[in-house]
Each structure stands twice: as structure tokens, then as C-alpha cells.
C-alpha positions as CSV (number, residue, x, y, z in Angstrom):
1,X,7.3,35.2,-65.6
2,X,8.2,35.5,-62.3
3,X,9.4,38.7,-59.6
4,X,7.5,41.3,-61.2
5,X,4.5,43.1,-60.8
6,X,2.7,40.5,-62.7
7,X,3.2,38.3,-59.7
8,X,0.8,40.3,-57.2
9,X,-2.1,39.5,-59.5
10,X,-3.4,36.4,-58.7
11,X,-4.0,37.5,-54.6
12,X,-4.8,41.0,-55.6
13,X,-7.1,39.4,-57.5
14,X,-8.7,36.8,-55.2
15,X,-8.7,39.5,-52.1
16,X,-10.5,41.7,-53.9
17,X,-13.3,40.2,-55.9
18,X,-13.7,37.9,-52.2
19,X,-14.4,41.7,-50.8
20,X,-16.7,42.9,-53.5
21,X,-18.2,39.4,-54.6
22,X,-18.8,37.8,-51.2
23,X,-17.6,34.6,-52.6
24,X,-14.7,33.3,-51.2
25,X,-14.7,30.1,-53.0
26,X,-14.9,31.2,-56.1
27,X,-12.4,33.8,-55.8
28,X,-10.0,32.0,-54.6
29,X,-11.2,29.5,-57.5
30,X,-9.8,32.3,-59.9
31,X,-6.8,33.5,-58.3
32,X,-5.6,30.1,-58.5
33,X,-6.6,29.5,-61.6
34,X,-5.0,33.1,-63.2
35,X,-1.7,32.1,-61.5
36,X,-1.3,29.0,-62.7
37,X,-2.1,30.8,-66.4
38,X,0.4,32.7,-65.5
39,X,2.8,30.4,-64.8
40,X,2.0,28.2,-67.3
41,X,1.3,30.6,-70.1
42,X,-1.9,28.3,-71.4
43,X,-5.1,29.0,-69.4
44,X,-6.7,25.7,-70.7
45,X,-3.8,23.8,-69.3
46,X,-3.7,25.8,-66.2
47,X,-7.0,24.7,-65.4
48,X,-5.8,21.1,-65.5
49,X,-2.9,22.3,-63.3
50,X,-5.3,23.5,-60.5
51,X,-6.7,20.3,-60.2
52,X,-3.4,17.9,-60.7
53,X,-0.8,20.2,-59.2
54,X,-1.8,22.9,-56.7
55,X,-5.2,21.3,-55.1
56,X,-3.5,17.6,-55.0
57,X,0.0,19.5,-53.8
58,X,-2.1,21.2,-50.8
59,X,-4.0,18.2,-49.6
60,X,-0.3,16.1,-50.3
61,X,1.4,18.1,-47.9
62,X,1.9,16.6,-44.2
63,X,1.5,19.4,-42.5
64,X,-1.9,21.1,-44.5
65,X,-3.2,17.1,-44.0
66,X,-2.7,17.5,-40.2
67,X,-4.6,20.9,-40.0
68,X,-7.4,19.1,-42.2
69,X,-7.5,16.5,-39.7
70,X,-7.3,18.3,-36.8
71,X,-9.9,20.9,-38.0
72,X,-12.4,18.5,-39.0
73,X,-11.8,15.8,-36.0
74,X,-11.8,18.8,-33.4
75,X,-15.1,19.5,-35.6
76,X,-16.5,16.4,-35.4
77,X,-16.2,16.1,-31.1
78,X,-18.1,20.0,-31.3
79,X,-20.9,17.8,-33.1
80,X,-21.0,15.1,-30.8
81,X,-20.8,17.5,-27.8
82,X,-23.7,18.9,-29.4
83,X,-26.0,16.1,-29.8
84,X,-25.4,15.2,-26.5
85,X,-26.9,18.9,-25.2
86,X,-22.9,18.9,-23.5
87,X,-22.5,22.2,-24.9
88,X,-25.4,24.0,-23.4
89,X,-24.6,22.3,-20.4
90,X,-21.2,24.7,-20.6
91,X,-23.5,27.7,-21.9
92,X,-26.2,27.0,-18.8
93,X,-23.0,26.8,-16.0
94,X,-21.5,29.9,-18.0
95,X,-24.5,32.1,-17.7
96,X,-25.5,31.9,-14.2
97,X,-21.5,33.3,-13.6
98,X,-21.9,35.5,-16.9
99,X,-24.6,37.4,-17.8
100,X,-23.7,40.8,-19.7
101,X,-23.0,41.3,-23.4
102,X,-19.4,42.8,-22.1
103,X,-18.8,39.6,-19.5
104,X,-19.5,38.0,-22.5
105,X,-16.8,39.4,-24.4
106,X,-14.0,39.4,-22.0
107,X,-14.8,35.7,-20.9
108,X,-14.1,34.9,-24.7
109,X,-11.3,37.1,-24.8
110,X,-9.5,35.5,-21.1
111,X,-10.2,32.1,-22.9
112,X,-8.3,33.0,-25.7
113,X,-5.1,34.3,-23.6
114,X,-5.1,31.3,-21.5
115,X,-4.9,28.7,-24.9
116,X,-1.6,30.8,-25.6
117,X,0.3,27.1,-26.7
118,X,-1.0,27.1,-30.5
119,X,-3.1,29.3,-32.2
120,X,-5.4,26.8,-34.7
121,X,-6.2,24.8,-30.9
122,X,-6.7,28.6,-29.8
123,X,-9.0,29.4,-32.3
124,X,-11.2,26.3,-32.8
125,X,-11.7,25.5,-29.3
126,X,-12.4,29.3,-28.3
127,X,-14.6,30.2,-31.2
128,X,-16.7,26.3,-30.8
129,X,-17.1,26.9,-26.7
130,X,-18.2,30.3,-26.6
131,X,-20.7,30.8,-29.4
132,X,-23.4,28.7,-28.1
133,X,-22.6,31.5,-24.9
134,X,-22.3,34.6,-27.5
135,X,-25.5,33.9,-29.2
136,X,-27.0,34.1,-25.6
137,X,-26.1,37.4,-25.0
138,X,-26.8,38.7,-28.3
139,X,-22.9,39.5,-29.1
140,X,-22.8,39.1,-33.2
141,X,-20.8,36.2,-34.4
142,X,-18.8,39.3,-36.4
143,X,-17.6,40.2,-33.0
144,X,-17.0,36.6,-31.4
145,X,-14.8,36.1,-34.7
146,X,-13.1,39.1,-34.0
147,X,-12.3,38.1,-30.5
148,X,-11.0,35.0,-31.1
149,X,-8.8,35.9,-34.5
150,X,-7.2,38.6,-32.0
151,X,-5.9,36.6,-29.0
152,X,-5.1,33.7,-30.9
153,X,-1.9,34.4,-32.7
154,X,-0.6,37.4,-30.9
155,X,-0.7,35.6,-27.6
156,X,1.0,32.6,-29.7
157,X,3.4,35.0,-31.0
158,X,4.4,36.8,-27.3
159,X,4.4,33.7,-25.0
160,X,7.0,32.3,-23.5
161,X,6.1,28.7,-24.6
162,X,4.1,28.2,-27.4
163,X,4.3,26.5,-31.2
164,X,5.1,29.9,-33.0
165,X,7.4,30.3,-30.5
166,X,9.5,27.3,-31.5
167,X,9.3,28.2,-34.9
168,X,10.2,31.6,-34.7
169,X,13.6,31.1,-32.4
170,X,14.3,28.4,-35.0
171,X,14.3,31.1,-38.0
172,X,16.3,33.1,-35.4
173,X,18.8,30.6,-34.8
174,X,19.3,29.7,-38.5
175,X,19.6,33.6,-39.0
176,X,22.5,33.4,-36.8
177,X,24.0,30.6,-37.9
178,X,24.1,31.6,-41.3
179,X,26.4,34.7,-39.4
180,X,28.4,32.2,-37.5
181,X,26.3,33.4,-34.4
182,X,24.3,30.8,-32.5
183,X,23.4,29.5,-29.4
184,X,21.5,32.3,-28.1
185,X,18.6,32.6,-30.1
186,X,16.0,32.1,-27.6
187,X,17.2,34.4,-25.3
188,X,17.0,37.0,-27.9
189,X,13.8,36.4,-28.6
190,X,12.9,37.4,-24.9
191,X,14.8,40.4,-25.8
192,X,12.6,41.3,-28.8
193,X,9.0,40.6,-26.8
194,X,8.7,44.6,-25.7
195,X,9.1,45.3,-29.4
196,X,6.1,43.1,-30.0
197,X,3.8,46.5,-30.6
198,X,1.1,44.7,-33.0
199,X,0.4,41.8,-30.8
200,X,0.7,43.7,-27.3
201,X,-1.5,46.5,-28.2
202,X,-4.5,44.8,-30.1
203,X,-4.5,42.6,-26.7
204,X,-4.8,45.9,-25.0
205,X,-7.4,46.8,-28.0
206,X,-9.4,43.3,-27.3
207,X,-9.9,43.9,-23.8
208,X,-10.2,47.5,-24.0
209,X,-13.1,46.8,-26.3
210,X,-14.6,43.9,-24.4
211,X,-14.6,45.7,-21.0
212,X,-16.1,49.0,-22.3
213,X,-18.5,47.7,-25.0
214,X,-17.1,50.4,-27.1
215,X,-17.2,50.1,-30.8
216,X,-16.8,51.9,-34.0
217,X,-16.9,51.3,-38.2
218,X,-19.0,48.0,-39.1
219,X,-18.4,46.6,-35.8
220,X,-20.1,48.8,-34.3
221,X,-22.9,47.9,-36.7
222,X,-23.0,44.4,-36.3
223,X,-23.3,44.9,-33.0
224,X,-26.6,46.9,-33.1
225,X,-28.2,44.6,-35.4
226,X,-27.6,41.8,-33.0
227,X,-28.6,43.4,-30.4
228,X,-31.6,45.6,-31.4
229,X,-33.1,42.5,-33.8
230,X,-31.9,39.4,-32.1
231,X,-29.8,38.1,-35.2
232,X,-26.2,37.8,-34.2
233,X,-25.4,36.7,-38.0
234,X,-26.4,39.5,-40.8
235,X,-29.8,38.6,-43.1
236,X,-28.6,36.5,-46.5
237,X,-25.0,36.1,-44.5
238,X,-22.9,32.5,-45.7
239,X,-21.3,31.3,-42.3
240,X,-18.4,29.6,-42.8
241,X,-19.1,26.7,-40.9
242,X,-22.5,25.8,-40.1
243,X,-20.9,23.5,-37.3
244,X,-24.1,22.8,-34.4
245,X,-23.8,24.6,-31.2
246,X,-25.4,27.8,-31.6
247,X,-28.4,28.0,-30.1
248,X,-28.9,31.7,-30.5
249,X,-31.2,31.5,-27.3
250,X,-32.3,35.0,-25.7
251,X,-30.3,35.9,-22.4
252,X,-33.0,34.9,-19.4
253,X,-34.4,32.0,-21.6
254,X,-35.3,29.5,-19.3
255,X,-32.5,26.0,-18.6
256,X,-33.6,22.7,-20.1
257,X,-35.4,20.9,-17.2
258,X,-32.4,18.3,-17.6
259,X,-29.6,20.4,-18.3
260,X,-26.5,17.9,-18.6
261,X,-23.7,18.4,-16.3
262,X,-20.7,20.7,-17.8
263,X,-18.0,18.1,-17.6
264,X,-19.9,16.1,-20.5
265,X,-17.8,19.0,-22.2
266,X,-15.3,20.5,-20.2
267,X,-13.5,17.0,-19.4
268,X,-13.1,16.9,-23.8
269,X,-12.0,20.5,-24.0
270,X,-9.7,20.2,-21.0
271,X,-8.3,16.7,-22.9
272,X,-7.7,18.5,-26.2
273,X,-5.4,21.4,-23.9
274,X,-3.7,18.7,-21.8
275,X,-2.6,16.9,-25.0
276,X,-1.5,19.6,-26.5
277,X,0.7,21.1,-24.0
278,X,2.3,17.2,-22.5
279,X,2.8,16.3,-26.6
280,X,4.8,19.7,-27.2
281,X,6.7,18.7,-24.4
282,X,7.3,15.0,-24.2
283,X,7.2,14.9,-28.2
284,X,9.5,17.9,-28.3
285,X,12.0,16.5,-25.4
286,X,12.0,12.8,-27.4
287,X,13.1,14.3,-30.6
288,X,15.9,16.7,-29.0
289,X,17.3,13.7,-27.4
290,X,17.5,11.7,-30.5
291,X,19.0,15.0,-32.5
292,X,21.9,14.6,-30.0
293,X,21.0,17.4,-27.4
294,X,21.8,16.3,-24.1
295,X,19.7,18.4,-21.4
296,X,17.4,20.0,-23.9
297,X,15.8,23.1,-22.4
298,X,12.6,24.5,-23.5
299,X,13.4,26.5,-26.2
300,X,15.2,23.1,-27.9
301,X,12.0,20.9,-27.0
302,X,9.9,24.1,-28.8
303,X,12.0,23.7,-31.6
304,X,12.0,20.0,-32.4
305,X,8.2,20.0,-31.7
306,X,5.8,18.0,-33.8
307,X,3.3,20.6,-33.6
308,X,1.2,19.2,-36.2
309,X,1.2,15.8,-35.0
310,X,0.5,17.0,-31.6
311,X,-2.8,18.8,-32.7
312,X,-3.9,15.7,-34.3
313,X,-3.6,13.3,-31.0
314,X,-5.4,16.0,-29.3
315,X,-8.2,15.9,-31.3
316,X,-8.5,11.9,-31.3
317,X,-8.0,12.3,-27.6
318,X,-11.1,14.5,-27.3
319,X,-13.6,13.1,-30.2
320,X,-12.5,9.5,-28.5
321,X,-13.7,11.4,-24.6
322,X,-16.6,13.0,-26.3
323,X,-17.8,10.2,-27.5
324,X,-17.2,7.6,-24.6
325,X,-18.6,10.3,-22.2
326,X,-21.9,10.9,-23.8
327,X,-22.8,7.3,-24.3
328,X,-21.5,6.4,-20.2
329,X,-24.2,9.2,-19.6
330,X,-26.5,7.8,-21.1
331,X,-27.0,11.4,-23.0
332,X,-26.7,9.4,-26.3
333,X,-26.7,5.6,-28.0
334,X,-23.4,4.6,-30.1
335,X,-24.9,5.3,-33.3
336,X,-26.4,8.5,-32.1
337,X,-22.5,9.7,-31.3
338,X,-21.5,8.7,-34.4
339,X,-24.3,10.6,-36.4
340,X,-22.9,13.9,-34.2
341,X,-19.4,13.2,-35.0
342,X,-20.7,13.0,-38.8
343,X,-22.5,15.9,-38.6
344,X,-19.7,18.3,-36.8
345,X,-17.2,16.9,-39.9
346,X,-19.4,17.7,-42.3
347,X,-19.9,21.0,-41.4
348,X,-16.3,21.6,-41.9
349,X,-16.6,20.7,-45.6
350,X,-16.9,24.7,-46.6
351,X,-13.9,26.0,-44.2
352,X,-12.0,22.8,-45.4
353,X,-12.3,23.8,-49.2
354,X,-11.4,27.5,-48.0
355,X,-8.0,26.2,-47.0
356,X,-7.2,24.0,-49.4
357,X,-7.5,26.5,-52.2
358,X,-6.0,29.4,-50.1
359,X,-2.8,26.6,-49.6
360,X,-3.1,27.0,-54.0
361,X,-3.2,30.4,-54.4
362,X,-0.2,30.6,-51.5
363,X,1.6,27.6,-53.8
364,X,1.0,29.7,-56.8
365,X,2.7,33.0,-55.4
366,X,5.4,30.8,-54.7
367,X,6.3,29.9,-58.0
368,X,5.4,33.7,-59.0
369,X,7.9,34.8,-56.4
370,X,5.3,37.4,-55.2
371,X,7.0,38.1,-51.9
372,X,10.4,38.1,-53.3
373,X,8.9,41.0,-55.7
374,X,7.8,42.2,-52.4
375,X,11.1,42.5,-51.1
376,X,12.5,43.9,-54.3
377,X,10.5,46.8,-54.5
378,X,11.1,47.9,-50.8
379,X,15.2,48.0,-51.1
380,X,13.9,51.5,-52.7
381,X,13.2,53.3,-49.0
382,X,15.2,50.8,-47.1
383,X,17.7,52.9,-44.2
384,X,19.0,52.1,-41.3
385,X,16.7,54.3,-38.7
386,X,13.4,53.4,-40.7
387,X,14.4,49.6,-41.0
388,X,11.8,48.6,-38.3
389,X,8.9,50.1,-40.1
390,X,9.5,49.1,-43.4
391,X,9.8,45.6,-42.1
392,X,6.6,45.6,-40.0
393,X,4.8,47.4,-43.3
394,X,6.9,44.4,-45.8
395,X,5.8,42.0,-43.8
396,X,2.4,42.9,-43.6
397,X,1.9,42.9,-47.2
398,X,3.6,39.8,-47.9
399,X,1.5,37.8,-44.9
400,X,-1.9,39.9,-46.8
401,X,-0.6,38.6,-50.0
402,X,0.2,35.2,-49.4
403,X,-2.2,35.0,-46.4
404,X,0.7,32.6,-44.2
405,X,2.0,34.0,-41.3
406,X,4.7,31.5,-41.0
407,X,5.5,31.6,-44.9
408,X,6.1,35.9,-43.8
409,X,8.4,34.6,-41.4
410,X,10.3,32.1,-43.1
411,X,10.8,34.4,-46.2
412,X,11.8,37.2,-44.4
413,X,13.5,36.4,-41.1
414,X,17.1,35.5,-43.2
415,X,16.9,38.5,-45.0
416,X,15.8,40.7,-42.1
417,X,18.3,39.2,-39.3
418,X,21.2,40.1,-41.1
419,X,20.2,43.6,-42.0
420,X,19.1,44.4,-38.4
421,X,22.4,43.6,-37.1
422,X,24.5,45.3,-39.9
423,X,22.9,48.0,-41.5
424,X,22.6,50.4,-38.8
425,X,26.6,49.5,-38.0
426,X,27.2,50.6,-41.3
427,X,25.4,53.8,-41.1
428,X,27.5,54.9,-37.8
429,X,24.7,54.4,-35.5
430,X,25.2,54.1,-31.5
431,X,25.7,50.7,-29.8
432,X,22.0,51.4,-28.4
433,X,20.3,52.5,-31.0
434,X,22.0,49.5,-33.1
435,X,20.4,46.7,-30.9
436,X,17.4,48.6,-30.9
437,X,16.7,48.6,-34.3
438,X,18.5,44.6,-34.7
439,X,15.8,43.6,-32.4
440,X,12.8,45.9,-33.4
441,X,13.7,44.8,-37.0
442,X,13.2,41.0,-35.9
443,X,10.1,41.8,-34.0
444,X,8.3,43.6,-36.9
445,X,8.7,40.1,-38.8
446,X,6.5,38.5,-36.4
447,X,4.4,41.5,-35.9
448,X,3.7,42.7,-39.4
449,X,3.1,38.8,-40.2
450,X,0.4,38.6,-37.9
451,X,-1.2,41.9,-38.7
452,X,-1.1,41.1,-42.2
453,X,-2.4,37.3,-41.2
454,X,-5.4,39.4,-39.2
455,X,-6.1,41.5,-42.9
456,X,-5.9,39.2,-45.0
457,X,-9.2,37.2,-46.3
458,X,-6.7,34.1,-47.4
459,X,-5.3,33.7,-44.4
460,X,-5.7,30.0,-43.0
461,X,-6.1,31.5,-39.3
462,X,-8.9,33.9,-40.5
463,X,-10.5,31.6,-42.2
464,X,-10.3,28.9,-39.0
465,X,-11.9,32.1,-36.9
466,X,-14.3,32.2,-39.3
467,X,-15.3,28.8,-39.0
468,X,-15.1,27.8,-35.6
469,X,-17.5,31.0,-34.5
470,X,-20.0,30.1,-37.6
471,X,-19.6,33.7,-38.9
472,X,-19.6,34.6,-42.5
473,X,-15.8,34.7,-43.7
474,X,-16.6,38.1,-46.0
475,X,-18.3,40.1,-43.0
476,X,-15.3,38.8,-40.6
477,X,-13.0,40.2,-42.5
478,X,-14.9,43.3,-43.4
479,X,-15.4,44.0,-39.2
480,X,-11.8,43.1,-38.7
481,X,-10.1,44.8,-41.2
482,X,-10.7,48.8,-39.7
483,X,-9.7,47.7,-36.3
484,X,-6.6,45.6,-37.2
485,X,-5.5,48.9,-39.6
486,X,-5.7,51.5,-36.8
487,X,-3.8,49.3,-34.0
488,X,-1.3,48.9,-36.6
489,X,-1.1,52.6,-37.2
490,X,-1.0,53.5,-33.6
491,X,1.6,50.4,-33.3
492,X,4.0,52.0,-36.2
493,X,3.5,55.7,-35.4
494,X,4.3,55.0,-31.4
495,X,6.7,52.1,-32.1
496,X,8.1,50.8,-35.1
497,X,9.0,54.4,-36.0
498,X,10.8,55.9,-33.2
499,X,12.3,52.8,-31.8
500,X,14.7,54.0,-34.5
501,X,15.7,57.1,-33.4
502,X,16.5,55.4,-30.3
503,X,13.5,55.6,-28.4
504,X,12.8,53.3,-25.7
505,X,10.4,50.2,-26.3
506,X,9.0,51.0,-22.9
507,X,8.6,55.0,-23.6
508,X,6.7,53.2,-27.2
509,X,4.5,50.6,-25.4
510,X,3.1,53.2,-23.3
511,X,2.4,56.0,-25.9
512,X,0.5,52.8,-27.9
513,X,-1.0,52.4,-24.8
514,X,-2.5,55.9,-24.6
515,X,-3.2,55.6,-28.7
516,X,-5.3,52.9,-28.1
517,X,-7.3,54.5,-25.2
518,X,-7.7,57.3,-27.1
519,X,-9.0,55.1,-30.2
520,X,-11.4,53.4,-27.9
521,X,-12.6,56.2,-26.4
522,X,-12.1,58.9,-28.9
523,X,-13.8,56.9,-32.0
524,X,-16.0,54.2,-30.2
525,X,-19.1,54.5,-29.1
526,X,-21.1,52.1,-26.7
527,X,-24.1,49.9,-28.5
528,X,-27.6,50.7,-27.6
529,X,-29.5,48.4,-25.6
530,X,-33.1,48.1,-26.6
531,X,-33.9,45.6,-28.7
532,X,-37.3,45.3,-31.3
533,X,-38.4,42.3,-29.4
534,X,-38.7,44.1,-26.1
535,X,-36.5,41.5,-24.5
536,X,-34.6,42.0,-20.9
């Protein structure tokens, strides 16, 4: 039973009892568990399947192993930059240059443009770093999730250089392959960036909202508790991680007497982002050489990148600094180190279990064929001039279904290429208004991906956000959601829409631009600032 609507079950099901139950384990639990009844037509067997298949399938696969390790290594040097008091040696140099809720917020927010090579690095170190800072200033973990989950895969998805880059000029070039096309793909991915109206307008949104402190829907909520009571994470909340860093200290609590020096962490952090970047490259350049390119350029380094590999040796790198650093200081003993390490790693045990069963349920619409379903159903309002926001809708759904980004892509990209470039041809379009749907139409892929990544409470990078900022995953989700909905309103009504009838992406960008500060300003409101406790 397969390609029907019988296939959107098992994630309609998971999404929504996660939303109304509050337990994301146990909903995800069941959507795996329905699918595989579904699939195998026997719910007592299908149990059995959950456990032998789909669970040992997810943690079989190289590249889900590699995201386990990285996550919980990268955890494990938070714990031991912890222990050592490193971390509040970074919050105690941070807050004599920082110290307003909205510095606060665009701090976390420049931090998470600048780690623009790979959004899991993005997101881990971000969210670990700044919430010792965020708790400081009162800023709810709701919000500190929200500001890293938002710069971490749009600015992945519009750099220059990054890992999703790689990927997606790969899907491009097979795309034109398959058309007897190639050997311009990456160039045409340039082309398609000031399409990009998701990703470029919530980074407008982010800051917009950082700089202002202007905030509406349970954000805005969220926000007043933590600031009014002191509690940056909601009363009977599950965080997602309880990984140790945040102190939750009041903004003008007096500095430790010996308040460790900041390169106890900053030399670890910096490691992890040097390793990352030289890996991409060097391991990237290696393996194009061996493929038989002879002076590979960036975009073929991207694209025979190790990504994966190159997260893990960053990680080592930076647990191995971590540790070496805080017993040379003297900050820790040996065993003490190793009992932080143990600690971060454990508290990854929850996110970890997240993922794996989120990989399932993702394995499980696979066999269901929920996205080709999906695609079925939207050949019904497919034309030529409204190709770009049925795409950027499609993919959103299938990337909220299936919670993977990169899965969106990979399903939809040779489907989408093909149309982009022929159907508006066939309907007797203009030369201009053809490429401007082709490359709109390749654009929404990415775009729709990501905004359905940023709705979805499956998705492995919302989950990561979750984890690495300590926030509940529900309440993430729940803050999220109304903001990632209106951008992506604003984003199709000034955007994906016109760019059809010809409309300039540059005439677009800059009506988004005046949606969004018309959303800030028209709908958000700033937080009050007295607090119950009476505190500065």
C-alpha cells in the first residue's frame, strides 16, 4: 500500500499528537510503528520491524552514524568546557561587550551568519556558546532556539561555499545531465540566490527581530515570562538536551573571583570551525583529484566533499583541545575531564533518540512513497506561470512530512529541473520570463525545503536547535512555527508568485523587504521590562 493518501498517515500522525501530546518520543514511537503496520500489513510484526529494520537501518547508515557522533562528541567538549568554568569564562568576556536582552540577540544571530559552512556545526556550536550568555540576559531558550534554527540553514543554503551548497549544485548538475546539459551548474546556482525569498527574508526577519526586540504570537509570550519571572524555560517544560552550560545567572550578577580566561573555550570553538572549513577543502580537493578532475575549482571540491567525515574530525579536534587545555590550566585533573566529557554525551542521549526515530519515521515514508503522493496530487494545479509557488508550497510539505531537507531536495530537484526549463517553453512564454521561472522553480526547492525543515517537529535540524540551546523541542516548535508561516507568506505573495508573471527578483526582494517591516512592526510588539524580582 503505497502512493496514496494512506501514506501521509504515519507523519500526520506523529506531528500532530507531538503538538498536542508534548511527547516527541512517543509520537514518533507511533508513527513509526503505524507505518511499518502499514507496510507490513501485521501490527504485531511491525513492531518487531521497528526494532530490527528501521531503528537498526538508521543507526546502520554512515551518514546518520556521523551526525550521532559528531552531535554527541561536539556534546561531550560542551561538558568538558563546562566543568572547567571555560564557558562562563566566554559568557564573563561576552557580557562586559554585551549587555542588553537585544545585543543579546543579534550577537547570537551574527554568530550564526558567520558559521555559514554547515548548518548541524552552525547550530550546535551557536546554540551551546550562547546560552550560558542568553540565560544572562533573561532571553527564553524558546527564542535562543529560534535564533539559531533560523541562520543556520538559510545562510547554509545562500552562501557561496558551504556543505548544502555542494549538495545542491550536485542535484543541479545531475538535473542537467539527465538533459544532456552540464558543466554549468554552479554558476546557475549563483543565478538562482536572488530567488532565495525564504532564506533571505527570515535573515532579514531574524535581525529585524533581534535589533528591535519586537515580538508577536507565543514568542512574544515566552519572552515576557523570561523576562518578567526570571525563567528563560516554561514551568513543567522537557528540554531537549539538559547538556551543562546554562547558568541562567541574572544580568549584573557579580564574575567568579577566578573567572578562567576565554580561550580555555574559544581556542576549542575556533578548532571545531578551522577543521571544518580546511577538511571541506583539502578533503574535497583530494577526492576531485582522484575522480579525474584536473584543476578542481570550488564548486567540484563542494561537491566531492566528505561533509560528514569532516564534522566528525572536527569534533575529535575540539573534545581532544578541550580536554588537553583544561588539564594544562590546571582548571581540571584527567579524570575530572573525562567525567565532563561523560556528562556533556550523556546529555545528548534524549536529542540522540529524537533522531534516530525521526531517521524511522523518514525510512518509513519512504517505503510509503509519501512524497511521491505528494507530488502526485499537485500535477492537479501545476502551470507554467504558477510553477514557482507550487514548488516552494510542494516542497514545503514534503520537507514538513518527511522532516529532511536534503531528502526534499533530492526527491524533487529531477522532477523540478526539467519542468522549470520546459514547461513555460511549452506554454509560449517569453525568453525572460522562461529563465525566470527555470530558476525561481529551482530556488523554491531549496527554499520550500528549508521552510518546511523550520515547521516541521521531525526535522533533524529542529531537533539539533532544540538541543544544543536546552529548550523544550514541543515549545520550539510551537514559537517557531507562526513566524516561519508568515515569512513564508510574505516570501510567496512578494516572490514566488509574481516572479512568474515576469516580475523582477529584485522588484520581489524588496517588496518582501517592506512585508517583513511591516510584519515586525505592524504585528510585534516590544517585551516589557520589569521583572517580579525587581532586578536591574
Amino acid at each position: 500500500m503505497s502512493g496514496d493518501w494512506v501514506s501521509v498517515i504515519p507523519p500526520v500522525l506523529a506531528i500532530g499528537l507531538a503538538l498536542l501530546t508534548r511527547q516527541v518520543v512517543v509520537a514518533l514511537f507511533l508513527g513509526v510503528w503505524v507505518g511499518a503496520a502499514l507496510v507490513e500489513g501485521n501490527p504485531a510484526s511491525a513492531l518487531l520491524r521497528v526494532g530490527d529494520q528501521y531503528l537498526i537501518g538508521s543507526l546502520a547508515d554512515a551518514d546518520h552514524a556521523a551526525i550521532i557522533l559528531f552531535s554527541t562528541i561536539l556534546g561531550g567538549m560542551v561538558g568538558v568546557l563546562s566543568r572547567s568554568g571555560a564557558t562562563e569564562g566566554v559568557v564573563h568576556w561576552l557580557s562586559k561587550r554585551i549587555c542588553t536582552r537585544r545585543g543579546g540577540q543579534v550577537s547570537t544571530a551574527a554568530m550564526g551568519t558567520i558559521i555559514f559552512f554547515d548548518d548541524y556545526a552552525n547550530t550546535l556550536l551557536v546554540g551551546s556558546t550562547m546560552r550560558p550568555l542568553t540565560d544572562r540576559l533573561l532571553i527564553s531558550r524558546e527564542k535562543l532556539a529560534w535564533l539559531v534554527d533560523s541562520t543556520a540553514a538559510p545562510v547554509a543554503t545562500v552562501a557561496v561555499i558551504s556543505t548544502w551548497v555542494g549538495f545542491e549544485v550536485g542535484l543541479i548538475q545531475d538535473a542537467m545531465s539527465q538533459l544532456g546539459d552540464g558543466g554549468r551548474a554552479y554558476s546557475f546556482f549563483l543565478q538562482s540566490i536572488p530567488y532565495s525569498y525564504y532564506p533571505l527574508l527570515t535573515l532579514l526577519f531574524v535581525y529585524l527581530v533581534a535589533a528591535t526586540g519586537r515580538d508577536f504570537g507565543p514568542m512574544r509570550e515566552a519572552e515576557i515570562r523570561a523576562v518578567q519571572t526570571g525563567k528563560v524555560l516554561r514551568p513543567g517544560s522537557r528540554p531537549a538536551s539538559d547538556a551543562p552550560g546554562g547558568s541562567g545567572v541574572r544580568i549584573g550578577a557579580e564574575p567568579e573571583i577566578d573567572s578562567p580566561s576565554p580561550y580555555l573555550a574559544g581556542i576549542p570553538i575556533l578548532a571545531v570551525i578551522l577543521t571544518t572549513a580546511l577538511g571541506l577543502f583539502f578533503g574535497g580537493r583530494k577526492a576531485a583529484l582522484a575522480e579525474g578532475v584536473v584543476s578542481p575549482g570550488i564548486r567540484d571540491i563542494l561537491n566531492n566533499a566528505d561533509s560528514f567525515s569532516v564534522l566528525t574530525w572536527a569534533a575529535l579536534v575540539g573534545a581532544l583541545l578541550a580536554i588537553l587545555l583544561a588539564v594544562t590550566s590546571r582548571r581540571l585533573t584527567l579524570p575530572e575531564a573525562m567525567d565532563g566529557f561523560q556528562d556533556g554525551v550523556k546529555s545528548m542521549l534524549i536529542a540522540v533518540t529524537i533522531l534516530i526515530l525521526a531517521w524511522s519515521l523518514s525510512a518509513v515514508c519512504e517505503e510509503l512513497d509519501t512524497a511521491g503522493f505528494l507530488v502526485q496530487i499537485s500535477h492537479q494545479v501545476l502551470s507554467a506561470r504558477l510553477l514557482p509557488l507550487v514548488v516552494f508550497l510542494l516542497a514545503g510539505a514534503v520537507s514538513f512530512a518527511t522532516g529532511t531537507s536534503w531528502g526534499t531536495m533530492a526527491i524533487l530537484m529531477p522532477l523540478v529541473y526539467p519542468l522549470g526549463q520546459e514547461l513555460p517553453l511549452a506554454a509560449g512564454l517569453p525568453v525572460d520570463t522562461s529563465l525566470h521561472i527555470h530558476l525561481a522553480a529551482v530556488s523554491a526547492v531549496l527554499a520550500g525545503a528549508v521552510f518546511g525543515d523550520h515547521c516541521s517537529p521531525i526535522s533533524d535540524t529542529t531537533i539539533m536547535s532544540s538541543l544544543a540551546t536546552g529548550s523544550d523541542h514541543v515549545d520550539h516548535v510551537r514559537t517557531q512555527l507562526p513566524y516561519a508561516v508568515a515569512v513564508a507568506l510574505i516570501a510567496a505573495l512578494c516572490g514566488y508568485l509574481p516572479v512568474g508573471f515576469g516580475v523582477s527578483p529584485w522588484l520581489s526582494l524588496t517588496l518582501g523587504c517592506g512585508g517583513v517591516f511591516l510584519l515586525v512592526f505592524g504585528l510585534g510588539k516590544t517585551v516589557p521590562s520589569a521583572r517580579l524580582d525587581g532586578g536591574s
